[in-house]
LOVEXMAR-168393 format. One line per 8 residues: for each residue z, y, x of N, C-alpha, C, O, CB. Coordinates in pm, 1 decimal. Glycine has a CB too. Example, Ala and Ser with C-alpha at 12.3 -4.5 7.8 and 13.67 -1.06 7.14 Angstrom:
2
780.0 -569.0 1319.0 780.0 -450.0 1230.0 780.0 -330.0 1320.0 846.5 -331.9 1423.6 904.6 -447.3 1130.8; 708.0 -225.0 1285.0 714.0 -106.0 1367.0 787.0 3.0 1290.0 803.9 113.8 1340.9 572.5 -59.8 1408.4;
***
This chain:
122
0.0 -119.7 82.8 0.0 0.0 0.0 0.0 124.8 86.3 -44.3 232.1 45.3 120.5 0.5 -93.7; 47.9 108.2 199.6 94.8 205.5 299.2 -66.1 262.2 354.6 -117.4 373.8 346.7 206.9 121.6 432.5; -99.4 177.2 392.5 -273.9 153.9 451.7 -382.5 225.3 337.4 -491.8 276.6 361.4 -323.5 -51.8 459.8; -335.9 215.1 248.8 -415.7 246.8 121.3 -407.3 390.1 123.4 -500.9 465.4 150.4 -358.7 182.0 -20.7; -286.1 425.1 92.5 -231.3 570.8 88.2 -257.2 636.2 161.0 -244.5 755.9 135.3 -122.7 595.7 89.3; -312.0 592.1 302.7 -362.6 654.5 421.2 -470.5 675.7 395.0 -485.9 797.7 401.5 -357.2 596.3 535.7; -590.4 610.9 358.1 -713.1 577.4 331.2 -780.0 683.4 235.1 -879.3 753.9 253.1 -711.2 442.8 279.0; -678.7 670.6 107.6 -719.1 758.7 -17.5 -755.5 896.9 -5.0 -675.7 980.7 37.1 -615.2 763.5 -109.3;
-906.3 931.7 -49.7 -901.6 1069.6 -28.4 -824.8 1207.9 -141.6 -884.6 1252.5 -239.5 -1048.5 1085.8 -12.9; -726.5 1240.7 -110.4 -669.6 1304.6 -198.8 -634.4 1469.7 -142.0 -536.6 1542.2 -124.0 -550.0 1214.6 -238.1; -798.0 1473.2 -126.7 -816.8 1609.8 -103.2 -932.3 1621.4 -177.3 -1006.8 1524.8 -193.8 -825.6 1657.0 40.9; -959.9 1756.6 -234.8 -1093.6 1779.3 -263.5 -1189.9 1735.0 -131.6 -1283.8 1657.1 -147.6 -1107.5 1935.0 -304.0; -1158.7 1789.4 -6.9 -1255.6 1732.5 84.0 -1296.5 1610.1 68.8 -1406.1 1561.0 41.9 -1218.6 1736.0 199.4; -1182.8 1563.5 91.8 -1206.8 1408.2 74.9 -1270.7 1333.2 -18.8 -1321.6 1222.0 -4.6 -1108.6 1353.7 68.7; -1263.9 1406.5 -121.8 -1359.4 1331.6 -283.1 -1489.0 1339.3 -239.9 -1564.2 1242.3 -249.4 -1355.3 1430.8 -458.9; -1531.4 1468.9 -182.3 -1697.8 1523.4 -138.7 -1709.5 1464.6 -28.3 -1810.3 1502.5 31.3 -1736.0 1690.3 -112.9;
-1635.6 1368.6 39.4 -1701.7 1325.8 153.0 -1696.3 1431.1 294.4 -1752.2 1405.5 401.0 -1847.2 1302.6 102.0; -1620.6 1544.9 267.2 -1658.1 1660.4 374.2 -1539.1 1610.1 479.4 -1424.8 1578.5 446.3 -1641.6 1850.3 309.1; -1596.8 1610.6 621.2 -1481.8 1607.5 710.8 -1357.9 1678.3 685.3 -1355.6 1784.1 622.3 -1520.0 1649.2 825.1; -1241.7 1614.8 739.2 -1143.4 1767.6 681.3 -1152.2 1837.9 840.1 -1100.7 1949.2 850.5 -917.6 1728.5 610.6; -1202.7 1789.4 939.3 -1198.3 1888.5 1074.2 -1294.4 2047.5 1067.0 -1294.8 2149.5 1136.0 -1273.1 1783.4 1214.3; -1377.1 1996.6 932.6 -1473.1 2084.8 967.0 -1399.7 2193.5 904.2 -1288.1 2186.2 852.7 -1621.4 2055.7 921.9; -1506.1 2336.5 918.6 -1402.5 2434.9 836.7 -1386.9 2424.4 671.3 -1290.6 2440.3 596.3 -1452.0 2588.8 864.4; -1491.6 2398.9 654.8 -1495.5 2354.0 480.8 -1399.1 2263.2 443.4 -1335.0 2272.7 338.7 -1632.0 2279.1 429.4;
-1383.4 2154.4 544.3 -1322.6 2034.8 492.1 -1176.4 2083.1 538.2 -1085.5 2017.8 486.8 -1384.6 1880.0 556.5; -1133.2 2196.2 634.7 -996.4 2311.8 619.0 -974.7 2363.6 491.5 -875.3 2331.9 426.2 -1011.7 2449.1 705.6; -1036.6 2419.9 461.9 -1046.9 2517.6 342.0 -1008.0 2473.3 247.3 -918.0 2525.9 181.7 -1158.7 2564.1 305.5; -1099.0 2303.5 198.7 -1037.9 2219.0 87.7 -932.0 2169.8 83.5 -856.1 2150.9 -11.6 -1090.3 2130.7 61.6; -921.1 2140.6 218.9 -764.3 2050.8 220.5 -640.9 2113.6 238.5 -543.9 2042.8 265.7 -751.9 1950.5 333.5; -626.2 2253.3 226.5 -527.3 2344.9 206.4 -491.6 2440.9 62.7 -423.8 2539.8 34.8 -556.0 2423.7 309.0; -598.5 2327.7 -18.3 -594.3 2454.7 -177.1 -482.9 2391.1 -221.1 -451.5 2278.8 -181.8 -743.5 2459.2 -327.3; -418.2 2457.3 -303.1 -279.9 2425.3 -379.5 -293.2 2302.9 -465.2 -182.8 2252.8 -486.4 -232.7 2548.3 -477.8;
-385.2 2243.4 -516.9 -431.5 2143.6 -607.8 -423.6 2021.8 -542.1 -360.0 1926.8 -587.8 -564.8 2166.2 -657.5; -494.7 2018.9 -419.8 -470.2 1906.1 -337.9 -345.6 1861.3 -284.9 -294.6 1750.0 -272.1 -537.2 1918.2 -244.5; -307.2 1987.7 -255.1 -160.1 1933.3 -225.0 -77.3 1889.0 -270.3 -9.3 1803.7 -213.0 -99.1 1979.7 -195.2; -49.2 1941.7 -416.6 18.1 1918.2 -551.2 -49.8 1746.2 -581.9 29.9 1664.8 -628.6 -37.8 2063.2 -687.7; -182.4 1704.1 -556.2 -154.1 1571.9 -613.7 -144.9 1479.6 -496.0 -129.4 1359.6 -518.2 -264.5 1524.2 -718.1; -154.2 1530.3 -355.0 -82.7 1479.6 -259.5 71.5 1423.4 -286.6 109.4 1306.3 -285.7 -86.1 1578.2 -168.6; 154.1 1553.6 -312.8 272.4 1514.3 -324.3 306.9 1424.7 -446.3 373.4 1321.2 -440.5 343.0 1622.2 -318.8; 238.8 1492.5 -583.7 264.7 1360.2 -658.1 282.0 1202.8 -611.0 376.2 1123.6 -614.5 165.5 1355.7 -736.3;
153.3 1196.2 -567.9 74.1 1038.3 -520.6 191.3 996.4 -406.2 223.6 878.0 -416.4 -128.0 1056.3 -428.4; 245.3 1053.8 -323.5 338.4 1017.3 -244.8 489.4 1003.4 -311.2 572.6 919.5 -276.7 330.1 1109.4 -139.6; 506.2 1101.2 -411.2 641.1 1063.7 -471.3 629.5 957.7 -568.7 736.3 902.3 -594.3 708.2 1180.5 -538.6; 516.6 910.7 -636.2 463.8 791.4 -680.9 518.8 646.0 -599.6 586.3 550.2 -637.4 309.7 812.9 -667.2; 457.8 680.2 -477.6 442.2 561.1 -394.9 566.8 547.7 -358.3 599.7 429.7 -370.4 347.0 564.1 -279.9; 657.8 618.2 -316.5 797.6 625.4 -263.1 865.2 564.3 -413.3 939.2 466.0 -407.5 853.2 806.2 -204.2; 847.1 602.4 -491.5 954.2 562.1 -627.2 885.3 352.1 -643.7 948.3 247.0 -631.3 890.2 717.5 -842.7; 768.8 373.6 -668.1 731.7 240.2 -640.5 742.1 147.6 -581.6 726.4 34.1 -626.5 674.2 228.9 -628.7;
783.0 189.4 -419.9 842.5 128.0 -285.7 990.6 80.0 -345.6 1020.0 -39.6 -345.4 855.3 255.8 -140.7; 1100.4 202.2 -407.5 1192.7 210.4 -417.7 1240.3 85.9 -517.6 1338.6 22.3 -479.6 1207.3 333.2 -438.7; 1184.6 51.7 -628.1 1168.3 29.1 -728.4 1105.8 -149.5 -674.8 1174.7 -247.3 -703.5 1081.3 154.5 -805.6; 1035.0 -157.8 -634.2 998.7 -284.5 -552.2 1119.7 -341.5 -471.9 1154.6 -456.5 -498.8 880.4 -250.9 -447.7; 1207.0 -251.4 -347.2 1327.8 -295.3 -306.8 1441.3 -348.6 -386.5 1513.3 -439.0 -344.1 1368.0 -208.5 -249.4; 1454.5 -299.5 -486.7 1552.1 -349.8 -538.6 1508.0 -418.9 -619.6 1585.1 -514.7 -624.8 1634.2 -281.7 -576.5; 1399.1 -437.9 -716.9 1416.2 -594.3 -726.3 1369.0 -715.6 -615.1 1367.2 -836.7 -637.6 1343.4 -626.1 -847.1; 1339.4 -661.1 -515.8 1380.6 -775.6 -428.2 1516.8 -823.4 -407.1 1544.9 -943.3 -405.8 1340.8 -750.3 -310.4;
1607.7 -722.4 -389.3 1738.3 -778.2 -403.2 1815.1 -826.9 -485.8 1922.3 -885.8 -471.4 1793.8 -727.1 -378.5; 1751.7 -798.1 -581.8 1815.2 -815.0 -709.2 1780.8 -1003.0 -719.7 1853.1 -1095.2 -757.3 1731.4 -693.4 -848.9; 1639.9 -1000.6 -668.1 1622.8 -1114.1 -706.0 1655.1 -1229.6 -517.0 1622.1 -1347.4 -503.2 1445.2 -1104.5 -796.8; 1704.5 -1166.1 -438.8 1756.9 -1220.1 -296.5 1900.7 -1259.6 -398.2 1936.7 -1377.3 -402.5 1773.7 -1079.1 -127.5; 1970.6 -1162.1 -470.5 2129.1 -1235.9 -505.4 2106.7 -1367.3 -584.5 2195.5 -1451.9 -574.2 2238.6 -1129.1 -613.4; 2003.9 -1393.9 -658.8 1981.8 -1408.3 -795.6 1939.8 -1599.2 -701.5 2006.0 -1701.6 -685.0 1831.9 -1267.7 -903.1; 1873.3 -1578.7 -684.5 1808.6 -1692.9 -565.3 1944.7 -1778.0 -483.2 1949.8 -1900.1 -468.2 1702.6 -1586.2 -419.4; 2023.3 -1703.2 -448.1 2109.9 -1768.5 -398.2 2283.6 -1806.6 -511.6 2397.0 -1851.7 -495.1 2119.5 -1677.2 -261.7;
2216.3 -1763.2 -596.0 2331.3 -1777.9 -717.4 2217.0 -1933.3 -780.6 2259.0 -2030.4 -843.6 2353.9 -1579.0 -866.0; 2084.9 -1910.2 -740.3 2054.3 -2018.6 -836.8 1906.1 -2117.2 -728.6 1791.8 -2160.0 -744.9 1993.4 -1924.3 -1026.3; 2011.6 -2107.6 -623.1 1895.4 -2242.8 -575.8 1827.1 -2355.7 -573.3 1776.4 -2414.3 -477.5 1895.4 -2275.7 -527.5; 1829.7 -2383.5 -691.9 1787.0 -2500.6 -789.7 1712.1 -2444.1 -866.1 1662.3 -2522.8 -946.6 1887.5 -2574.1 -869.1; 1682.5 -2346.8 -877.2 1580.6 -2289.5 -995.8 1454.0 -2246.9 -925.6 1448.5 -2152.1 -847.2 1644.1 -2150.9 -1084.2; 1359.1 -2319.3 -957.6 1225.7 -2330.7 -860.8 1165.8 -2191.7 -963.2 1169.8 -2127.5 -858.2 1110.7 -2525.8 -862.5; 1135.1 -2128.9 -1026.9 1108.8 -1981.2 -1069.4 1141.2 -1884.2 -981.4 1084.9 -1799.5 -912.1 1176.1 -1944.3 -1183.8; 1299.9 -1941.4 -1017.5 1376.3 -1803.4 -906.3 1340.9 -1786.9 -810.6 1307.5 -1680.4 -758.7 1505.1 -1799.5 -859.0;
1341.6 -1929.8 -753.0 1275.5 -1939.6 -581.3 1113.5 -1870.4 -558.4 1100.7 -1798.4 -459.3 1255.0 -2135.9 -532.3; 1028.4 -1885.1 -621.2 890.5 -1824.1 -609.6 925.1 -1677.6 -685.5 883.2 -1602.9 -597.1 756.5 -1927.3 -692.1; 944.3 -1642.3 -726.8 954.6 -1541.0 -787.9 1061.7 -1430.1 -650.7 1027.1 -1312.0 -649.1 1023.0 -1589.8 -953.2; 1152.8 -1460.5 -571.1 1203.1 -1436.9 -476.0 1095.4 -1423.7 -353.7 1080.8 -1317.0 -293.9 1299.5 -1526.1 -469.3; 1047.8 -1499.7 -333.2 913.8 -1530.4 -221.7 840.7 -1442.1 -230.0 840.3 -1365.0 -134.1 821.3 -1649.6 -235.8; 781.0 -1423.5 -304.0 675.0 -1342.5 -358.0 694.4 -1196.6 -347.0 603.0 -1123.8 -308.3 655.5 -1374.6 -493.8; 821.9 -1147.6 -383.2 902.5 -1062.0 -353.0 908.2 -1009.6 -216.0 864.3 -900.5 -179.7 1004.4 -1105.0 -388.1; 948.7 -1070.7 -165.8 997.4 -1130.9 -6.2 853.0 -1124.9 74.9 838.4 -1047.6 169.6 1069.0 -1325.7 -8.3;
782.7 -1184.0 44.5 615.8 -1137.2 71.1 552.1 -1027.0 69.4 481.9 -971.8 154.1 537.9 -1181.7 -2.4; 587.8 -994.7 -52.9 538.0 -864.5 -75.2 565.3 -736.8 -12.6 481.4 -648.9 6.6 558.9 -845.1 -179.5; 745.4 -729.9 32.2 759.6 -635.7 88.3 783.9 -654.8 282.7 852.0 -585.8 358.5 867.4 -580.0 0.1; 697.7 -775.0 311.4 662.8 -796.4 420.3 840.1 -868.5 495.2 860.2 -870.6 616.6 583.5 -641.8 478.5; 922.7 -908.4 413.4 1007.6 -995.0 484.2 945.2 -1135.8 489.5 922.1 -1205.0 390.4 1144.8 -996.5 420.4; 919.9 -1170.9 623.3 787.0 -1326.5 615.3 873.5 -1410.3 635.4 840.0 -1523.9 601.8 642.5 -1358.0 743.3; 1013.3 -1395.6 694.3 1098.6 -1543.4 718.9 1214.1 -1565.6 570.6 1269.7 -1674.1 553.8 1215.4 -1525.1 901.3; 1232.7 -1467.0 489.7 1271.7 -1481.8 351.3 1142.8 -1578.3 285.1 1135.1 -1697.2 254.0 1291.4 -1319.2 275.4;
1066.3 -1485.6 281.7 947.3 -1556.7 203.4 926.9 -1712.9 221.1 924.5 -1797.1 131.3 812.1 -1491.1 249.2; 911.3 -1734.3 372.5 909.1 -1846.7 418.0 943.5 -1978.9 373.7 890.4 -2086.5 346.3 953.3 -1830.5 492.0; 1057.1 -1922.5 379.0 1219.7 -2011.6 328.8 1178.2 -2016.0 221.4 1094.6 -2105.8 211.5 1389.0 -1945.8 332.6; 1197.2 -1953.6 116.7 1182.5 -1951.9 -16.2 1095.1 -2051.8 -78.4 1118.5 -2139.7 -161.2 1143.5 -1834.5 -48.7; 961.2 -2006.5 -1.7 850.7 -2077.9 -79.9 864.2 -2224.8 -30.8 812.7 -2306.5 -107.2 693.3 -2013.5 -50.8; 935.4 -2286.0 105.0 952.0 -2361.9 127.3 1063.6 -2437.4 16.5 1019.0 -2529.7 -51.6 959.7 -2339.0 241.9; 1184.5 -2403.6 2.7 1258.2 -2425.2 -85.6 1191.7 -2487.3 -263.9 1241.4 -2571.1 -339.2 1326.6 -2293.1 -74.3; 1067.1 -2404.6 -279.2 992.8 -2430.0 -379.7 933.1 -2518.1 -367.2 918.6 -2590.1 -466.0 929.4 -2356.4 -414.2;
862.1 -2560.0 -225.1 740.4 -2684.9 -226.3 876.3 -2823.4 -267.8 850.4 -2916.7 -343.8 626.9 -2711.2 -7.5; 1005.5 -2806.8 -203.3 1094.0 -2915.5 -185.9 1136.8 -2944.0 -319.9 1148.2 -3058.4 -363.9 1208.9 -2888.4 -91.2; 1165.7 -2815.6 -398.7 1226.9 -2847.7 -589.7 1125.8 -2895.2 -619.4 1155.5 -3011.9 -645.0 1269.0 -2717.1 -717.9; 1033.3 -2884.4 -632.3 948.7 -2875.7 -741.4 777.9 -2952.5 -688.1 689.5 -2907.3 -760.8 946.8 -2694.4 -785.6; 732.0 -3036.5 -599.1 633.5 -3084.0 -508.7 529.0 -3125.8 -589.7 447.2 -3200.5 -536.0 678.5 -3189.9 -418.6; 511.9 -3095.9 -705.3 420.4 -3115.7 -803.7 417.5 -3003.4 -917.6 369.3 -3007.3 -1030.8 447.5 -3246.9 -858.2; 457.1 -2944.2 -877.9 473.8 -2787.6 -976.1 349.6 -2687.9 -917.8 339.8 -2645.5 -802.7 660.6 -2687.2 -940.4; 268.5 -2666.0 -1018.1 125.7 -2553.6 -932.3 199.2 -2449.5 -849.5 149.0 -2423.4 -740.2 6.9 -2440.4 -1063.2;
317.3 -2382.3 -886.8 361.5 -2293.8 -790.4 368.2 -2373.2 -637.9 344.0 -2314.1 -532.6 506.3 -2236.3 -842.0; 396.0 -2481.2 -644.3 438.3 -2580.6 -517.0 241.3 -2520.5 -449.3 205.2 -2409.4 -410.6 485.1 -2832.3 -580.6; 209.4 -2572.4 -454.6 67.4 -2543.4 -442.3 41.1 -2405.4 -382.5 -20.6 -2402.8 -276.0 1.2 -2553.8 -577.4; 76.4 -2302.0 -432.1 50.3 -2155.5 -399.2 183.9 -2158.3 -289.1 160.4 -2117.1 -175.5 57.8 -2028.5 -553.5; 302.0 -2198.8 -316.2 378.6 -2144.0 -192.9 326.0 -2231.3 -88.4 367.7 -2169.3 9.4 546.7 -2150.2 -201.5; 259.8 -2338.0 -37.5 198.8 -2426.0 65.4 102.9 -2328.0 120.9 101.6 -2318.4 243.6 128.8 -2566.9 9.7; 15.4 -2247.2 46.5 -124.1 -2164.6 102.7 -42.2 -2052.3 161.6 -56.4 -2011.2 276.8 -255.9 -2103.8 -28.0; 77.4 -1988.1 40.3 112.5 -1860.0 144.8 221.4 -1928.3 250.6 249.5 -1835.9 326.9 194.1 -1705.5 51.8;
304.9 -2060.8 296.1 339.7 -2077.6 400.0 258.1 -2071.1 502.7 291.2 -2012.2 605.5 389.7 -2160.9 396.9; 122.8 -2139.9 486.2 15.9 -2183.3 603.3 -1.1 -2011.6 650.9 19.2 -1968.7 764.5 -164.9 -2282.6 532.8; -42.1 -1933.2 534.7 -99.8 -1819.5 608.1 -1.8 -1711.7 699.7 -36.4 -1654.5 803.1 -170.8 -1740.4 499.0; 171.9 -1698.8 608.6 249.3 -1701.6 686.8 290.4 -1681.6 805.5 325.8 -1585.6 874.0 260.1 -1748.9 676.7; 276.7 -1809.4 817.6 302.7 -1901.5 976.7 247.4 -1882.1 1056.6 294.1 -1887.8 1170.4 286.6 -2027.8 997.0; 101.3 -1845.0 1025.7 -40.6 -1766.8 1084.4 20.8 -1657.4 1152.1 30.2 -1639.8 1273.5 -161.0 -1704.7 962.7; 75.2 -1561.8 1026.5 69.0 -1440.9 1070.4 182.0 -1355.4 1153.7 196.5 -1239.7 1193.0 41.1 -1386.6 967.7; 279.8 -1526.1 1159.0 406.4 -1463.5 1202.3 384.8 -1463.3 1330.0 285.5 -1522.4 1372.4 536.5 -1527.6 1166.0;
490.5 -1383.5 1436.5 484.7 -1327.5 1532.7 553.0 -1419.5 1595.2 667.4 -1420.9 1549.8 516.4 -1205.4 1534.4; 530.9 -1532.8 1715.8 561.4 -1660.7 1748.0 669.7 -1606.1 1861.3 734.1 -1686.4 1928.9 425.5 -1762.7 1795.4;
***
């Protein structure tokens, strides 16, 4: 999301394609409009971030109040994935292939362990 937010053009320059180095693409990217939905789009993303953390935790307590509950467990993972904790996730989805080894979720946490494991930093 972070990468995205970087990416997005949320300047008038940026909608037209105009460099922002150039002077035009100065000009645009300092009008009051742009900035205003700059800051929106960032207090967006920050409340969304915010709002994502805690139900990760919410669902990190919830997981360990109920480790037998193969939902909880993917539903935790996923979580845990999402906000880039890869050795929560890990665990988790592992925990899921072990409850549940014929459950389609079992299936999806196996693809995101493999890729994972890939991507973790050895």
């Amino acid at each position: 999301a972070q990468n995205l937010q970087a990416q997005a053009p949320l300047s008038l320059a940026g909608v037209l394609g105009v460099s922002s180095t150039s002077p035009i693409g100065q000009a645009l990217s300092n009008d009051p409009t742009s900035q205003q939905l700059t800051q929106k789009a960032q207090a967006a993303f920050t409340e969304a971030s915010t709002a994502l953390q805690k139900d990760t935790d919410l669902y990190k307590r919830i997981a360990k109040l109920q480790p037998n509950d193969v939902n909880t467990q993917f539903h935790y993972a996923q979580l845990a994935d999402l906000t880039g904790d890869t050795a929560a996730a890990i665990k988790a989805y592992k925990q899921v292939v072990k409850l549940a080894p014929t459950d389609p979720s079992a299936q999806q946490a196996k693809q995101r362990i493999a890729v994972l494991s890939l991507a973790k930093p050895r």
